[in-house]
C-alpha positions in Angstrom: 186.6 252.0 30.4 189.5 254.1 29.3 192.1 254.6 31.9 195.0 257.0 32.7 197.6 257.5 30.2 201.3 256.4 31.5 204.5 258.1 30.3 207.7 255.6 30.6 210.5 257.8 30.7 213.7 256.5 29.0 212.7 252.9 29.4 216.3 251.4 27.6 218.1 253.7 30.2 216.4 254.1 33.4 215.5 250.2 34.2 217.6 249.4 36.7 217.0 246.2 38.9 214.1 245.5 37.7 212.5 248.8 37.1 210.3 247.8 34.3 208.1 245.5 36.2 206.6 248.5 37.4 205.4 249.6 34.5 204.2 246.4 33.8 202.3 245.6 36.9 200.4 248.6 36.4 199.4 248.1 32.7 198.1 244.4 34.2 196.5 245.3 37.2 195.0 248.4 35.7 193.6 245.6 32.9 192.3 243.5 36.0 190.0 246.6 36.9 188.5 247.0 33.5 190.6 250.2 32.3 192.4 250.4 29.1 195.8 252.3 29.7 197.9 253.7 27.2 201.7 254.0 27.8 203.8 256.2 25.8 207.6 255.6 25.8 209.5 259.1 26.1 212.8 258.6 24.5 215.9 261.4 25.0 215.6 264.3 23.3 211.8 263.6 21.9 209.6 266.7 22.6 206.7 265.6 25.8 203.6 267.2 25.9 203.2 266.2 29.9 199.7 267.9 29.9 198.3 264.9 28.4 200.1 262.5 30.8 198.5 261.1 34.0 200.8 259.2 35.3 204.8 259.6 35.1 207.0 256.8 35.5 210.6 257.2 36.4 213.0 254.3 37.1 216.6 254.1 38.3 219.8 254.8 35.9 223.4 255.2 36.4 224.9 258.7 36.1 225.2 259.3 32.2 221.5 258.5 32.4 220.4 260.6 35.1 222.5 263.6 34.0 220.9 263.1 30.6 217.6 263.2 31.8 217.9 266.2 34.1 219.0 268.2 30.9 216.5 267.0 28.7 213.8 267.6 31.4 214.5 271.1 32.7 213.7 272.0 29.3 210.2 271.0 30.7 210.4 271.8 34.3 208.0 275.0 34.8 205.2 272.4 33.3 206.3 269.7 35.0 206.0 271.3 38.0 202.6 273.0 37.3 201.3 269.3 36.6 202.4 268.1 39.8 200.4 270.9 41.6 197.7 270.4 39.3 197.7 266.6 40.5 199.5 264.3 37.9 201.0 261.6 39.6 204.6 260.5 39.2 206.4 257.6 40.7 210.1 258.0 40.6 212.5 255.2 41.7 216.2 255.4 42.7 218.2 257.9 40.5 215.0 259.6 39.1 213.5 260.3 42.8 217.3 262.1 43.7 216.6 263.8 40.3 213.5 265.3 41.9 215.3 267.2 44.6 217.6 270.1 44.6 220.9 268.8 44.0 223.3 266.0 44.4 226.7 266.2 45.7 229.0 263.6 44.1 231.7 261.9 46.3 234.6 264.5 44.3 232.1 267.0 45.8 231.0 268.4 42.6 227.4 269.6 42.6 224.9 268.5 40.1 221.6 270.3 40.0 218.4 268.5 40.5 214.8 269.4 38.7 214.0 271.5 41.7 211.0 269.8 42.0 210.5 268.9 45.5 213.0 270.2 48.2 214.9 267.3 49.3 218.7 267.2 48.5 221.3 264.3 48.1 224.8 263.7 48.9 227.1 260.7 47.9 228.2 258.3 50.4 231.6 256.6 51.1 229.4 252.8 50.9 226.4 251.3 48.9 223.4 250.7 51.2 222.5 247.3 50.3 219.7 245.0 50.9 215.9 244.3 51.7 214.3 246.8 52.8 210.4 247.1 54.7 208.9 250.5 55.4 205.6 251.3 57.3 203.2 254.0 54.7 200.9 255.8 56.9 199.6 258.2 54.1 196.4 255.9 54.0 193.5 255.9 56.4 195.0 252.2 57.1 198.7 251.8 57.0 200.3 249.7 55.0 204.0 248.2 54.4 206.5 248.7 51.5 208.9 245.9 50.5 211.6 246.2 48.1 215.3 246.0 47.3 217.7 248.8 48.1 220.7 249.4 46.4 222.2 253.4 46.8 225.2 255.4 47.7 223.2 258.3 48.0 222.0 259.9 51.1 219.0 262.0 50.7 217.7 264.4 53.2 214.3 265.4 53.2 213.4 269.8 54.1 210.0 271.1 54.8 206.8 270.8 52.4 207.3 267.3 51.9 206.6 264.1 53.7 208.9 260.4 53.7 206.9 257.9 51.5 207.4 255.6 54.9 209.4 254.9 58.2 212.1 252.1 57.8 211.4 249.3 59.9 213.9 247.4 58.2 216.8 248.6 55.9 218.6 252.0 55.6 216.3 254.3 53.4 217.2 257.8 52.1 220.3 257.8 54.7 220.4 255.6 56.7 220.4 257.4 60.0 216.9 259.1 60.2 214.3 256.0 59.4 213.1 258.0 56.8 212.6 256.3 53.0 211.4 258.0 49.8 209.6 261.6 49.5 206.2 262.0 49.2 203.9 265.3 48.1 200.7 265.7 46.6 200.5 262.4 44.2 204.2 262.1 43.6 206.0 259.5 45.3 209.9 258.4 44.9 211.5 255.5 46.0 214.7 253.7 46.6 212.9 250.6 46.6 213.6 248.5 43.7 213.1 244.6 43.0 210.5 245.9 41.3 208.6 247.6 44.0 204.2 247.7 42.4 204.2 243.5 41.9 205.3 242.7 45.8 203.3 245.9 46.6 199.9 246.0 45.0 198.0 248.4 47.3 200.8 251.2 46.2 200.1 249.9 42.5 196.3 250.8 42.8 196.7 254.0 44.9 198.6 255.3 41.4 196.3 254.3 39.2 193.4 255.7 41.4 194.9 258.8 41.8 195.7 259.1 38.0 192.3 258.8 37.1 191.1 261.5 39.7 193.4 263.8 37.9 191.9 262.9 35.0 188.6 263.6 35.5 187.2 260.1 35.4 184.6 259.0 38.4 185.6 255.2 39.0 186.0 253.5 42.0 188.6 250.7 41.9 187.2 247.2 42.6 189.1 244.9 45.1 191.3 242.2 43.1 192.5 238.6 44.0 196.0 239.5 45.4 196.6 236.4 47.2 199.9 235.9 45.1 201.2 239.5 45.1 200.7 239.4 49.5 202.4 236.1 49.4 205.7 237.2 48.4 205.0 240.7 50.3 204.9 238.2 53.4 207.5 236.4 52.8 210.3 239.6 52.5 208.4 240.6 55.9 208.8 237.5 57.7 212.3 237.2 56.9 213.3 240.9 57.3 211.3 241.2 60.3 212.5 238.3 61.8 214.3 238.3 65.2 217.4 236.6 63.5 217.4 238.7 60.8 220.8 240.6 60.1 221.0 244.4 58.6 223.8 243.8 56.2 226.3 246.3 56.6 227.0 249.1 54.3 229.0 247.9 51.0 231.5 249.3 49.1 
């Protein structure tokens, strides 16, 4: 059965930590359930035609990367931004989800505009928030828990029409201070959870796909898959983040 077509954006500069995987899991697990997925690798400067994407993939960068691809995409903003209320579903991780926001105040205090996407804003921190991390997602009819790897100076502060992807149980999130970790509205979801996040996290995994085929038109119901591997190293990042001896690790430089 055909399946959703995936858009990798600037996949030899946005792959931090392990970024790719993403990318990845999805093309296997979307093979698991029977769908053939095309992914199309959006290089810097190419012209997009995001009308015939699905499914937007956006992993981390450093800053030469993430300045590049706020210029190359506010070229496309005003149809980015009528896909995402149209329903296309993007996944954003790290420097890409900040991208999404407003703006993002460097430590000099120079502003750099965001894609204005979603209203959320970021501001640089004086230390790297570093480590595990295990949120709570409550978006579902049955929650679930996120596990990833963390690794931002950021501090991103979420305003009104959007929702946090989850609730830090463990770990710092968007700043630290409010429990709050990644952004979600409508089908777009961004992330500072790294590691990569869809292999230790398949529910999130199928919940994209799923959703990318409802935007697309195509009636399917996703059949449950052996993820008796995947859970297994999900449990073992909760047992040992969750654990009463576990240690935050403080905030590096």
């Amino acid at each position: 059965m055909r399946g959703p077509t995936i858009y990798h954006l600037y996949p030899g500069h946005l792959n931090l930590y392990g970024d790719r995987g993403n990318i990845i899991a999805l093309q296997q697990r979307a093979r698991w359930h029977g769908l053939e997925t095309e992914v199309v690798a959006v290089q810097p400067g190419s012209r997009v035609d995001f009308a015939a994407c699905d499914l937007l993939f956006m992993g981390g960068g450093d800053e030469t990367a993430q300045k590049m691809a706020c210029r190359h995409l506010k070229e496309h903003r005003h149809a980015l931004l009528d896909c995402i209320n149209r329903g296309m579903v993007i996944l954003a991780i790290g420097s890409s989800y900040q991208l999404l926001g407003r703006y993002y105040t460097a430590a000099s205090g120079e502003q750099y505009p965001g894609l204005e996407l979603l209203n959320f804003y970021t501001e640089a921190g004086t230390a790297r928030m570093i480590g595990d991390i295990v949120t709570r997602c409550d978006f579902l009819r049955v929650p679930h828990t996120l596990v990833g790897f963390e690794n931002h100076a950021g501090r991103t502060y979420l305003g009104k029409g959007v929702r946090p992807l989850g609730t830090v149980l463990r770990g710092y999130g968007n700043n630290g201070a409010d429990r709050t970790e990644g952004v979600l509205y409508r089908n777009v979801a961004g992330s500072y959870l790294h590691g990569s996040l869809l292999p230790k996290n398949p529910w999130l995994a199928d919940w994209l796909l799923q959703r990318a085929l409802r935007y697309r038109g195509i009636a399917c119901r996703l059949p449950e898959l052996d993820d008796s591997i995947e859970n297994q190293a999900h449990r073992f990042i909760l047992k040992c983040c969750l654990s009463p001896f576990y240690r935050r690790p403080s905030p590096g430089l």
